[in-house]
C-alpha positions in Angstrom: -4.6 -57.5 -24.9 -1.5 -57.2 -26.7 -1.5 -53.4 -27.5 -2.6 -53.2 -23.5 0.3 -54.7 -22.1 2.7 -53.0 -24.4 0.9 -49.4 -23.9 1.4 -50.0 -20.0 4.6 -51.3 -19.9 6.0 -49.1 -22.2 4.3 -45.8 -19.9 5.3 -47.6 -16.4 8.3 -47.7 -17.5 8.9 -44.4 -18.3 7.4 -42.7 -15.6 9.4 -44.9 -12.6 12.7 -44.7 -14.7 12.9 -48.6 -15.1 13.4 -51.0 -18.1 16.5 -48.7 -19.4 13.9 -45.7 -19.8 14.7 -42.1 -18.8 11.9 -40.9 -16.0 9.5 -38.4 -17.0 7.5 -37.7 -13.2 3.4 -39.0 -14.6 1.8 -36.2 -14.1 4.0 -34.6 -16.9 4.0 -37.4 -19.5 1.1 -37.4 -22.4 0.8 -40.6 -24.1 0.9 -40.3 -28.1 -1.2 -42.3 -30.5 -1.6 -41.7 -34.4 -5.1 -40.9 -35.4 -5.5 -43.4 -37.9 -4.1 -46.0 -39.7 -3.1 -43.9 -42.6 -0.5 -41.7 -40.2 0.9 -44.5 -38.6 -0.2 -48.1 -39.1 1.8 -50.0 -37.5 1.6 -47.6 -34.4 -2.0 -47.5 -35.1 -4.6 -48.7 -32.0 -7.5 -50.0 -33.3 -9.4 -51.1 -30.2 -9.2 -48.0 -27.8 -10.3 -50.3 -25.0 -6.6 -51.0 -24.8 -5.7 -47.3 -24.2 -8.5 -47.1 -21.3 -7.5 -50.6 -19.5 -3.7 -48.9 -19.5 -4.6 -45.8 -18.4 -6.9 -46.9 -16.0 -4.3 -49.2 -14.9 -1.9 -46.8 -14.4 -4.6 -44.4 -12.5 -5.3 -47.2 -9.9 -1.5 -47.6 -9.2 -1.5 -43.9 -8.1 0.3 -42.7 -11.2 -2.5 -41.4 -13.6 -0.9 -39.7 -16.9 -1.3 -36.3 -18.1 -3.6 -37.2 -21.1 -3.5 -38.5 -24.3 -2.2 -36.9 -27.6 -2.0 -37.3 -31.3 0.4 -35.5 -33.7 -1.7 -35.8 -36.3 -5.7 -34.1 -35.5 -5.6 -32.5 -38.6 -6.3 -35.9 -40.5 -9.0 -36.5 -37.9 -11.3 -34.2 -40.3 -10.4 -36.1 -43.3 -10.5 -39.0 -45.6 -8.5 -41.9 -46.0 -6.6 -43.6 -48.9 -9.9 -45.0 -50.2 -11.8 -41.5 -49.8 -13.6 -42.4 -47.1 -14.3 -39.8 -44.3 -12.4 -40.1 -40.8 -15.3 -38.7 -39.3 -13.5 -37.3 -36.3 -13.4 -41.0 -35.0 -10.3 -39.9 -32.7 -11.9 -37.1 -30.9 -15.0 -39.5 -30.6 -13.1 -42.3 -29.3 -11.0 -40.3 -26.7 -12.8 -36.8 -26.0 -15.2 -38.4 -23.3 -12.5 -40.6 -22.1 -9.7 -37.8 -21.4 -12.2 -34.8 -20.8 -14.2 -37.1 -17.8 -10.7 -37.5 -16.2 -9.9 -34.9 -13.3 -6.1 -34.3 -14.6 -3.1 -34.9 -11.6 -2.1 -32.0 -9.9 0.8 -30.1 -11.4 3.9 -30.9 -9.3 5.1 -27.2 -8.7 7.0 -24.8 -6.1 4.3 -23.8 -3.8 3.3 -20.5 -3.7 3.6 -17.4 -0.8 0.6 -14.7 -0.8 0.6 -11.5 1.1 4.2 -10.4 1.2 4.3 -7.1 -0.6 6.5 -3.9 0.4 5.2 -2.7 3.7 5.1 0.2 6.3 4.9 0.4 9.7 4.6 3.4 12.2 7.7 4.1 14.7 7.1 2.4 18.0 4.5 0.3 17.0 4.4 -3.5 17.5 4.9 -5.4 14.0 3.5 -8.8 13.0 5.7 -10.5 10.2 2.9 -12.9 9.5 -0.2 -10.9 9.1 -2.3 -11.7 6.1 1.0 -14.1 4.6 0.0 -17.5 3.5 1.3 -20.4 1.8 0.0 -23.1 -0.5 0.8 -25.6 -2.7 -1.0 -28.0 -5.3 -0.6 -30.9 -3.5 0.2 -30.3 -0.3 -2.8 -27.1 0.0 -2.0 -25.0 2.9 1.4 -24.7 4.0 1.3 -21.2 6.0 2.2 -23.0 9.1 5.5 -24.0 7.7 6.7 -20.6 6.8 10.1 -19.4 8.0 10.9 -15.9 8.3 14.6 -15.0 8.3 15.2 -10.7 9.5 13.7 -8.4 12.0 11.9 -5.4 12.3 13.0 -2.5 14.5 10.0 -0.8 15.1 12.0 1.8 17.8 14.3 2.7 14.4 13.5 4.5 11.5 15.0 2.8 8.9 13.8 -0.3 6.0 14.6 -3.9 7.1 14.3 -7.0 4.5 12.6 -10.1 5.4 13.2 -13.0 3.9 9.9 -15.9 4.0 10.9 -19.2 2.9 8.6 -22.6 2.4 8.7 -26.3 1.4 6.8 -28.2 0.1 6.6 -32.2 1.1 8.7 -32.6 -2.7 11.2 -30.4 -1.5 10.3 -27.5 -3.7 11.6 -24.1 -2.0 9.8 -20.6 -2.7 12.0 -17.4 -1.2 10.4 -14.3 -1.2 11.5 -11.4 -0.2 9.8 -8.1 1.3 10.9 -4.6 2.6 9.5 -3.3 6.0 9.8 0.4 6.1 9.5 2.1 9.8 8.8 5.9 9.4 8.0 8.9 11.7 5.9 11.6 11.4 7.3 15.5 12.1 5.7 16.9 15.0 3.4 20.1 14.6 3.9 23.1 16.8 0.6 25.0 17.1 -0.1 28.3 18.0 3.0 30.1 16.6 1.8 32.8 14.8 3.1 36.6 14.4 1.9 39.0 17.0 1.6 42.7 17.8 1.7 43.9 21.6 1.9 46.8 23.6 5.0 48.2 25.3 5.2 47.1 28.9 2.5 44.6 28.5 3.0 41.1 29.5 4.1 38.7 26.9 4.2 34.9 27.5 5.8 32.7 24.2 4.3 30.0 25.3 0.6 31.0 26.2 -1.3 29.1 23.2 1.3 27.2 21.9 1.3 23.5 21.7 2.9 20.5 20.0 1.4 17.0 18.8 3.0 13.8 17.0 0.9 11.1 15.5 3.3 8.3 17.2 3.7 10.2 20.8 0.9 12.3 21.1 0.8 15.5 23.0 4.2 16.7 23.6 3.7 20.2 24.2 5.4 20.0 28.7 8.6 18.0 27.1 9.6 19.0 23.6 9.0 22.5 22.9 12.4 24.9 23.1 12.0 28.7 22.3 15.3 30.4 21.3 15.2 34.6 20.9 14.0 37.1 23.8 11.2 39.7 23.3 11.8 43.0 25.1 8.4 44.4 25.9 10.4 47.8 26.9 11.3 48.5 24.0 9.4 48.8 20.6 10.5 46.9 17.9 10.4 43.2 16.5 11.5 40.4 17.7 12.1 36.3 16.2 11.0 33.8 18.2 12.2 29.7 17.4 10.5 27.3 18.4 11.5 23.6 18.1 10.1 20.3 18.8 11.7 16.7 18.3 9.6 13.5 18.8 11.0 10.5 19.6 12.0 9.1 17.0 14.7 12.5 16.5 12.1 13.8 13.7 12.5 17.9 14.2 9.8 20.9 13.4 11.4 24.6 13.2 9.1 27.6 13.4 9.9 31.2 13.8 6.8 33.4 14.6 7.6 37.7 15.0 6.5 39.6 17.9 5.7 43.3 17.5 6.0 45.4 20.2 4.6 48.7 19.4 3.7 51.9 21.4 -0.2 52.3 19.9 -2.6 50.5 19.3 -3.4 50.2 15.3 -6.5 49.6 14.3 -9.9 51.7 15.6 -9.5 49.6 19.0 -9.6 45.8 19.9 -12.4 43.9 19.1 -15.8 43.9 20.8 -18.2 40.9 20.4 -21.1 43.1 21.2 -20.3 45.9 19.0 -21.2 46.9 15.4 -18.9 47.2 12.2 -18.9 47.7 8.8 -17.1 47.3 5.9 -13.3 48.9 6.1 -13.9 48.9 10.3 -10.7 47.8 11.3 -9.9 45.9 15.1 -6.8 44.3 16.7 -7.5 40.8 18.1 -5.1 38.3 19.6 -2.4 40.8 18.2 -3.5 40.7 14.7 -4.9 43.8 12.4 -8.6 42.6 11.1 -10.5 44.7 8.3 -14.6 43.8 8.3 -15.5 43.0 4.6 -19.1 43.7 5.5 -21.1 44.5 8.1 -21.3 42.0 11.0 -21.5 41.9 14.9 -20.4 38.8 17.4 -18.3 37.5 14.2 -14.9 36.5 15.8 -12.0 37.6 13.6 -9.5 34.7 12.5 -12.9 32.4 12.6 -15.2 33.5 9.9 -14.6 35.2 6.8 -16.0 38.3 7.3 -12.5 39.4 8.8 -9.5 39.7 6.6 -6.0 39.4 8.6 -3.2 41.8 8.0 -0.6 40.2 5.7 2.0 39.9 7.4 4.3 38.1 4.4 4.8 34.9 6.6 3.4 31.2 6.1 2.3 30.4 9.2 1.4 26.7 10.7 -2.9 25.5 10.1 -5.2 26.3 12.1 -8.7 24.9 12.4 -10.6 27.6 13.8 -8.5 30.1 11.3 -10.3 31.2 8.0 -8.3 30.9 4.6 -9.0 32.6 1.2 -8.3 32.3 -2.2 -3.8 31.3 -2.7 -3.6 32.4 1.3 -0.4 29.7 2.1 0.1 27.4 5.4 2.5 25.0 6.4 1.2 21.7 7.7 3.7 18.5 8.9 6.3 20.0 7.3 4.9 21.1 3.8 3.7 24.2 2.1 -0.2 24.3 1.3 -2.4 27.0 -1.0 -6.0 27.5 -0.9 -7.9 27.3 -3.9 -11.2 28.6 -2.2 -12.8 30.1 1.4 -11.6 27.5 4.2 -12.1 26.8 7.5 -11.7 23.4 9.3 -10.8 21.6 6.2 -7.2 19.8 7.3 -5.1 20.0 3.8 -3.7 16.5 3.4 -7.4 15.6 3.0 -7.6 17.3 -0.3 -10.2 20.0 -1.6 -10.0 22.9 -1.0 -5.9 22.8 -0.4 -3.0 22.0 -2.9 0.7 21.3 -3.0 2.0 24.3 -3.2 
């Protein structure tokens, strides 16, 4: 009982700080033994009884130890002064005993999940808390005590820095920090596209045109401002500006030319219940059409049958237009190329558009 009393005095002391000892917190502090005899005799513990009835001792006082440790395994494996074999009596004295133990909890900062980088649509209503969480090894969840310093301006396009903060019941602080961007999408104006009309016909810049904004929806009545005058009197061409802001002051610019001519070009506009062949040619919705084959009830801009006139612009999507092979199109503000027929296919999805 001697080597018990001294094992557990010497421990208990050590891990409360008492008995002129520095403290070392129990769930950090190993207790070390020799191996054998021949590595430290007077150290040595013959009966390892002693070492259970301490650390057990220790466990039922709510301050269970680490584990138990020798500086000297190596000689574990072999013989002794008088050549006889160890035979791993150390690992078989104290493997079962330590490795049947649940070890104490690491006493640790606790930990914050869930607070990467984030974005956030203008106008929209912002949660600082969705999918953060706390925990911590010995107090588990601590989400609930989480405090979040910063705001998010969700009317303001801009990146605002959040600041989450918990502690645990040791007075261990975690700080993270995390960057809430707010961003806006640019409007698209649809329905500017080059045209050709007829001297002294009516000509409307507005008819077809629209705009929409992923945050504010259809804003075609309230955004929309056309600068430039056509002059239907006289033939010539004519620059049209049209301009949309959403609400969050994000601006789209595009200019569209109006041809006003004294003839029709073409062989006459298009007829749905006529019959044309290849090199037929047809005006429709002001634009010159070639037929690439034969073909009847085929609507020109919406099958690929038709071939537009070139007129060297880029003009804005459309989903009802058809698109061949490196034809270019603007969409939310950037420049796409086909790599193949298109019709439908919206180009920040991918196939069959590119960057250009």
């Amino acid at each position: 009982m001697k080597n018990k009393r001294i094992i557990y005095y010497i421990a208990d002391s050590i891990i409360n700080g008492t008995r002129g000892y520095t403290k070392i917190p129990h769930e950090k502090l190993v207790f070390g033994i020799p191996a054998n005899p021949d590595a430290a005799g007077s150290g040595f513990v013959s009966n390892p009884n002693d070492i259970y009835k301490s650390l057990d001792s220790l466990r039922e006082q709510g301050q269970a130890l680490r584990g138990i440790m020798t500086w000297s395994i190596n000689w574990d494996m072999g013989t002794n002064s008088g050549q006889q074999a160890y035979n791993e009596q150390f690992v078989k004295d104290y493997g079962p005993y330590v490795h049947g133990q649940t070890p104490p909890p690491t006493d640790g900062k606790p930990s914050i999940s869930g607070i990467g980088d984030d974005r956030t649509p203008f106008g929209s209503s912002y949660d600082k808390m969705a999918g953060v969480s706390a925990t911590d090894a010995e107090d588990g969840d601590l989400t609930g005590d989480i405090v979040v310093s910063g705001e998010v301006n969700t009317n303001r396009v801009g990146a605002y820095p959040l600041t989450y903060s918990v502690t645990d019941s040791d007075s261990n602080t975690t700080e993270e920090i995390r960057q809430v961007t707010v961003y806006d999408t640019a409007p698209v104006i649809n329905g500017v596209n080059n045209e050709t009309i007829l001297v002294n016909s009516d000509f409307d810049p507005m008819e077809g045109v629209s705009a929409t904004d992923a945050e504010d929806g259809d804003i075609s009545n309230s955004a929309i401002q056309v600068s430039g005058q056509v002059n239907t009197e006289i033939v010539g061409q004519y620059t049209l500006t049209y301009q949309v802001t959403d609400a969050a002051g994000e601006t789209t610019t595009n200019e569209r030319i109006i041809t006003v001519t004294d003839e029709e070009t073409g062989s006459g506009t298009w007829d749905p219940e006529a019959i044309y062949n290849t090199g037929d040619q047809v005006l429709y919705n002001g634009v010159n059409y070639t037929a690439q084959w034969w073909t009847q009830g085929d609507e020109p801009g919406t099958n690929a049958v038709w071939q537009g006139e070139d007129d060297g612009q880029i003009h804005e999507w459309s989903s009802t237009q058809t698109y061949t092979t490196d034809d270019l199109v603007t969409y939310h503000g950037q420049t796409y190329r086909a790599k193949w027929w298109s019709q439908g296919n919206v180009p920040t999805d991918g196939d069959p558009w590119t960057l250009n």
